[in-house]
DODRENDREN-33959 format. One record per residue (C-alpha): residue in three letters; x, y, z. Coordinates in nm, 2 decimals. Layout:
+------+--------+--------+--------+
| resn |     c1 |     c2 |     c3 |
+------+--------+--------+--------+
|  ALA |      X |      Y |      Z |
...
+------+--------+--------+--------+
This chain:
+------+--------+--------+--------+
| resn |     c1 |     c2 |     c3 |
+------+--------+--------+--------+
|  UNK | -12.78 |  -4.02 |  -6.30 |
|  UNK | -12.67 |  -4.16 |  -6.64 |
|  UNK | -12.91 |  -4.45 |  -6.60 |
|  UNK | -13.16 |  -4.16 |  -6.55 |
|  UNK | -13.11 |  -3.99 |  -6.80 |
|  UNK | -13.05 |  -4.31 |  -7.07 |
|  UNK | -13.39 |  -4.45 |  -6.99 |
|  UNK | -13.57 |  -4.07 |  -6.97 |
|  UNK | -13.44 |  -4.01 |  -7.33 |
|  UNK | -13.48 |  -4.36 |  -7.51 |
|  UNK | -13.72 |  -4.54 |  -7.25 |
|  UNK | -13.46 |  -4.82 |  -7.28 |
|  UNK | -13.31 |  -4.92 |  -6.98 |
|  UNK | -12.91 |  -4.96 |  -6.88 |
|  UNK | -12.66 |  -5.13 |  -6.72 |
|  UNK | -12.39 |  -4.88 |  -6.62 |
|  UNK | -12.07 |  -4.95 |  -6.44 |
|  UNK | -11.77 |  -4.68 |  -6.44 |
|  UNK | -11.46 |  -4.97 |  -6.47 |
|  UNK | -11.16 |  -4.85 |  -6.32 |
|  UNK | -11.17 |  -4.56 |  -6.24 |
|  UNK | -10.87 |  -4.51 |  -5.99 |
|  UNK | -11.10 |  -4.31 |  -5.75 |
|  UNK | -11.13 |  -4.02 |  -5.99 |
|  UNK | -11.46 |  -3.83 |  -5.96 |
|  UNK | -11.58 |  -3.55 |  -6.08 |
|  UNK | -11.32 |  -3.26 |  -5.97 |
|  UNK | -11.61 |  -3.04 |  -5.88 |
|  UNK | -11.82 |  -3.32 |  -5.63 |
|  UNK | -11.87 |  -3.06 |  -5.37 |
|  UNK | -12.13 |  -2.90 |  -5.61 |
|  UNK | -12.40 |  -3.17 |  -5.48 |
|  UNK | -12.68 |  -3.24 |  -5.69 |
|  UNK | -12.65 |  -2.98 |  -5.98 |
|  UNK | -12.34 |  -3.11 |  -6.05 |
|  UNK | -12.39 |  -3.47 |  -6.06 |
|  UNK | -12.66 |  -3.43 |  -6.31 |
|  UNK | -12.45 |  -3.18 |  -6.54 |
|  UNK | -12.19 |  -3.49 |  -6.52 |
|  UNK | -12.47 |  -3.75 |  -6.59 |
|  UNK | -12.60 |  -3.56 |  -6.87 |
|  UNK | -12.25 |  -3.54 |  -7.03 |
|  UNK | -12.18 |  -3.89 |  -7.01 |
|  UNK | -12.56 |  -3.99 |  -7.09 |
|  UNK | -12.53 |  -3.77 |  -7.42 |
|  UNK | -12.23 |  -3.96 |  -7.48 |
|  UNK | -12.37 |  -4.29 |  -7.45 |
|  UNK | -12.70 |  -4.19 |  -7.65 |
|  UNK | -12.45 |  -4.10 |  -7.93 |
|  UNK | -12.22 |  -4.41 |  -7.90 |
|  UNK | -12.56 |  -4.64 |  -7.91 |
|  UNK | -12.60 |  -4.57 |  -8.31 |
|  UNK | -12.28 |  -4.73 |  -8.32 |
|  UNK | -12.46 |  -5.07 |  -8.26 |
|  UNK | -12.51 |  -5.35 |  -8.48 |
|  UNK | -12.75 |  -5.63 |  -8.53 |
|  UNK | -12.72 |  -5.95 |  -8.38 |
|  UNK | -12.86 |  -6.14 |  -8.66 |
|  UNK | -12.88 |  -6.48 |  -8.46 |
|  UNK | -12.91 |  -6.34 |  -8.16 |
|  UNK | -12.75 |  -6.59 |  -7.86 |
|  UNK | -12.72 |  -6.52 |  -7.52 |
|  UNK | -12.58 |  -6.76 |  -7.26 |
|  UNK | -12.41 |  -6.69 |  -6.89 |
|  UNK | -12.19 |  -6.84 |  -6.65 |
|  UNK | -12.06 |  -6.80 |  -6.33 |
|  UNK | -11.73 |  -6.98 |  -6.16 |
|  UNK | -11.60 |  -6.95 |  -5.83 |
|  UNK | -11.21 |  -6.89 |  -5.84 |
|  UNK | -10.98 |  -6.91 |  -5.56 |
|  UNK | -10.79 |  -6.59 |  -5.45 |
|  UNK | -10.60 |  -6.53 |  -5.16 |
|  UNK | -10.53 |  -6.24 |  -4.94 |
|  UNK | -10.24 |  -6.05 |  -4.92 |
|  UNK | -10.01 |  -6.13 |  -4.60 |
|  UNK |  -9.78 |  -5.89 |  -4.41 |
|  UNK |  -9.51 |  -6.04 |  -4.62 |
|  UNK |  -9.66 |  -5.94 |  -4.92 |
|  UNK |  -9.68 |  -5.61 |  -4.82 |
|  UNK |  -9.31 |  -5.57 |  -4.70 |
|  UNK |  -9.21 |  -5.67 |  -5.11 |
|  UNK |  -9.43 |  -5.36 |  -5.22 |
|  UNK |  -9.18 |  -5.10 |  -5.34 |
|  UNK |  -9.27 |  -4.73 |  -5.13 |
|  UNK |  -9.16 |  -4.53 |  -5.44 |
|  UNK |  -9.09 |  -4.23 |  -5.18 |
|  UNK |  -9.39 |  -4.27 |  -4.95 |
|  UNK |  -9.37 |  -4.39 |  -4.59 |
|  UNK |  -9.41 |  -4.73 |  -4.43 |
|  UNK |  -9.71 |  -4.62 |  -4.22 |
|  UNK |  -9.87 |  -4.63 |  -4.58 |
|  UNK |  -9.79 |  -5.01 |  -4.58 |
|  UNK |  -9.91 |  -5.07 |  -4.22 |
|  UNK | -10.26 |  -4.89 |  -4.29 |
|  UNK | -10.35 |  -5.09 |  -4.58 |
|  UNK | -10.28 |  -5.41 |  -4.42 |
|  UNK | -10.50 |  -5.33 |  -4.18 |
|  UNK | -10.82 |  -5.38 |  -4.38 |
|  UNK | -10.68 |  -5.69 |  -4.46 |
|  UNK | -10.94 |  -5.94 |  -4.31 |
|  UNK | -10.76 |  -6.25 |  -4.25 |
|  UNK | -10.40 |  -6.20 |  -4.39 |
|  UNK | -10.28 |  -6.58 |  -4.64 |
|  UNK | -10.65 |  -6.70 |  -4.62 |
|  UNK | -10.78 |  -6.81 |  -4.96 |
|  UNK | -11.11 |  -6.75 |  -5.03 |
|  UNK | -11.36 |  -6.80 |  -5.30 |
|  UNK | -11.48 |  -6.57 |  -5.57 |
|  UNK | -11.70 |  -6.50 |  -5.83 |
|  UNK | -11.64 |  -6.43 |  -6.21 |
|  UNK | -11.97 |  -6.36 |  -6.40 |
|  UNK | -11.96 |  -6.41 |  -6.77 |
|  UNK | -12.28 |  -6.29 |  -7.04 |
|  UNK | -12.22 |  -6.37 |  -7.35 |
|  UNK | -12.51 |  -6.18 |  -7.62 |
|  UNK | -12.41 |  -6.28 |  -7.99 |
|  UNK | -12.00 |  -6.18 |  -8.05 |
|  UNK | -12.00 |  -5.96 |  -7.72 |
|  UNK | -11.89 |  -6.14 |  -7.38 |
|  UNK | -11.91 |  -5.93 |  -7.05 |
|  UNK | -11.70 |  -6.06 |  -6.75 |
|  UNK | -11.80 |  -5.90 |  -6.41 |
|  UNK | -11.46 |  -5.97 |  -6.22 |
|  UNK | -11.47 |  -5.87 |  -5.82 |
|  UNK | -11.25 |  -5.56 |  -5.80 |
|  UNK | -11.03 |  -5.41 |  -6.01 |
|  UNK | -10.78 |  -5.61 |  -6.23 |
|  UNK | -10.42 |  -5.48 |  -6.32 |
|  UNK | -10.46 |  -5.36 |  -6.69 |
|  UNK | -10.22 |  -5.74 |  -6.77 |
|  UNK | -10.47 |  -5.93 |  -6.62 |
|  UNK | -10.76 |  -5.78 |  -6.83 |
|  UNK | -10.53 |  -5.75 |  -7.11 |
|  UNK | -10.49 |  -6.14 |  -7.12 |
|  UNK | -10.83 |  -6.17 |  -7.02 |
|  UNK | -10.89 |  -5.99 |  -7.38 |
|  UNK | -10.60 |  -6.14 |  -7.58 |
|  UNK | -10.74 |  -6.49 |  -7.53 |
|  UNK | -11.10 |  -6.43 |  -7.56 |
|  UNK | -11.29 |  -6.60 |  -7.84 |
|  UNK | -11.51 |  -6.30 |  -7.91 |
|  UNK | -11.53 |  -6.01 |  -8.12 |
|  UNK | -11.57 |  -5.76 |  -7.82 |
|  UNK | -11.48 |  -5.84 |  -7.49 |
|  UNK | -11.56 |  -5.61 |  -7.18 |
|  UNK | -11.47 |  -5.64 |  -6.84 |
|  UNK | -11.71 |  -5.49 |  -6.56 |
|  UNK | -11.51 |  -5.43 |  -6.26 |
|  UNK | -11.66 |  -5.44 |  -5.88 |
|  UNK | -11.93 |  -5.69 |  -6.05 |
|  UNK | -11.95 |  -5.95 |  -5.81 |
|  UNK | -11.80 |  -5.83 |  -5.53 |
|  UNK | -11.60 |  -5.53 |  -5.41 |
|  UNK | -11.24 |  -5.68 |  -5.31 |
|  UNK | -11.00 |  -5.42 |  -5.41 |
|  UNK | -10.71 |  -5.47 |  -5.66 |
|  UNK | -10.62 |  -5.76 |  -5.79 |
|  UNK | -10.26 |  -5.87 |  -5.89 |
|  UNK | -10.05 |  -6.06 |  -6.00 |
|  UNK |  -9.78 |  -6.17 |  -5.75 |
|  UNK |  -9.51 |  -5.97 |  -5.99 |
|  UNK |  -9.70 |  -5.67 |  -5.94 |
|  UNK |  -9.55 |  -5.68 |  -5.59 |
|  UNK |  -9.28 |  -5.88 |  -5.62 |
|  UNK |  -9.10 |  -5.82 |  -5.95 |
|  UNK |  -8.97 |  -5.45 |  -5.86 |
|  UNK |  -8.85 |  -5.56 |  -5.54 |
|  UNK |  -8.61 |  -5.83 |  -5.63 |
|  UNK |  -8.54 |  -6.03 |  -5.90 |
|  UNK |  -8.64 |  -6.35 |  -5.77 |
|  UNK |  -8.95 |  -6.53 |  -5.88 |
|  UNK |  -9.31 |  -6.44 |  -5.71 |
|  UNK |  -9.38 |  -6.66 |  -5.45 |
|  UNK |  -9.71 |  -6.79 |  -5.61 |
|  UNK |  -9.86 |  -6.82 |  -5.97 |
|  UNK | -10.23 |  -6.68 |  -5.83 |
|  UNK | -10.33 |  -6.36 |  -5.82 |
|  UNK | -10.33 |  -6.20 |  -5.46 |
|  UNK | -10.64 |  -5.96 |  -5.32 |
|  UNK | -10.52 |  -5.62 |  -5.11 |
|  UNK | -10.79 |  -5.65 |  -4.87 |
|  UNK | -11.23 |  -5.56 |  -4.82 |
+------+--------+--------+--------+
């Protein structure tokens, strides 16, 4: 809807993708269609109003990338660290279930576009705010943005101490970040 309503009002089109939004929607979804578009046209004024914020590339440069990156999936290990913080185990055991094959390491993909000062990396889930932080921190550009559920749609991503750290006071078990599950 906000594409819509972007490209309606400027006739300049848009790539729109909502982040992290920790599976937040608008509080009144049930209202079907009427409702999506009153919350498209909220955030589409929005985004009309931040575009003037804009500046000029004046040597305009644009160059992407893309790299694979091995992850690997959580096991039932992994799962048994994860502090409950008063919920049941059966939370545990339901999650691991859309695990598709529990210690395998697979390959993913990172998409970076850089236009002028800006860099965009399309990472294949959503990152913990450290990893983006870092991903920011050590970025060479003025603005750097990071697109989550780009590439793929593989859950949260972690570091190990994300699960590990709260538990026990031992180091994590590995230095790569670790997928939840599909």
């Amino acid at each position: 809807m906000v594409r819509a309503i972007v490209k309606e009002s400027t006739g300049c089109p848009l790539c729109y993708i909502t982040g992290a939004a920790g599976d937040n929607h608008p509080k009144a979804s049930e209202g079907g269609f009427a409702e999506t578009r009153r919350v498209g046209q909220v955030l589409a004024t929005e985004t009309i109003r931040r575009s003037y914020d804009g500046f000029h590339v004046t040597e305009p440069s644009i160059c992407n990338a893309d790299a694979l990156y091995p992850l690997r999936y959580r096991t039932w290990e992994d799962f048994q660290r994860i502090p409950l913080k008063g919920m049941h185990a059966g939370v545990l055991t339901e999650n691991y279930k859309r695990v598709e094959s529990p210690g395998a390491e697979i390959d993913v993909e990172f998409s970076l576009l850089a236009i002028g000062p800006v860099l965009f990396i399309g990472v294949p889930g959503e990152m913990l705010a450290e990893l983006g932080s870092v991903l920011k921190w050590f970025s060479p550009f003025k603005r750097t943005y990071i697109m989550y559920q780009a590439t793929e749609s593989l859950d949260y991503i972690a570091h190990p101490n994300a699960f590990c750290g709260a538990v026990s006071r031992s180091p994590a078990p590995s230095c790569r970040p670790i997928l939840s599950g599909r």
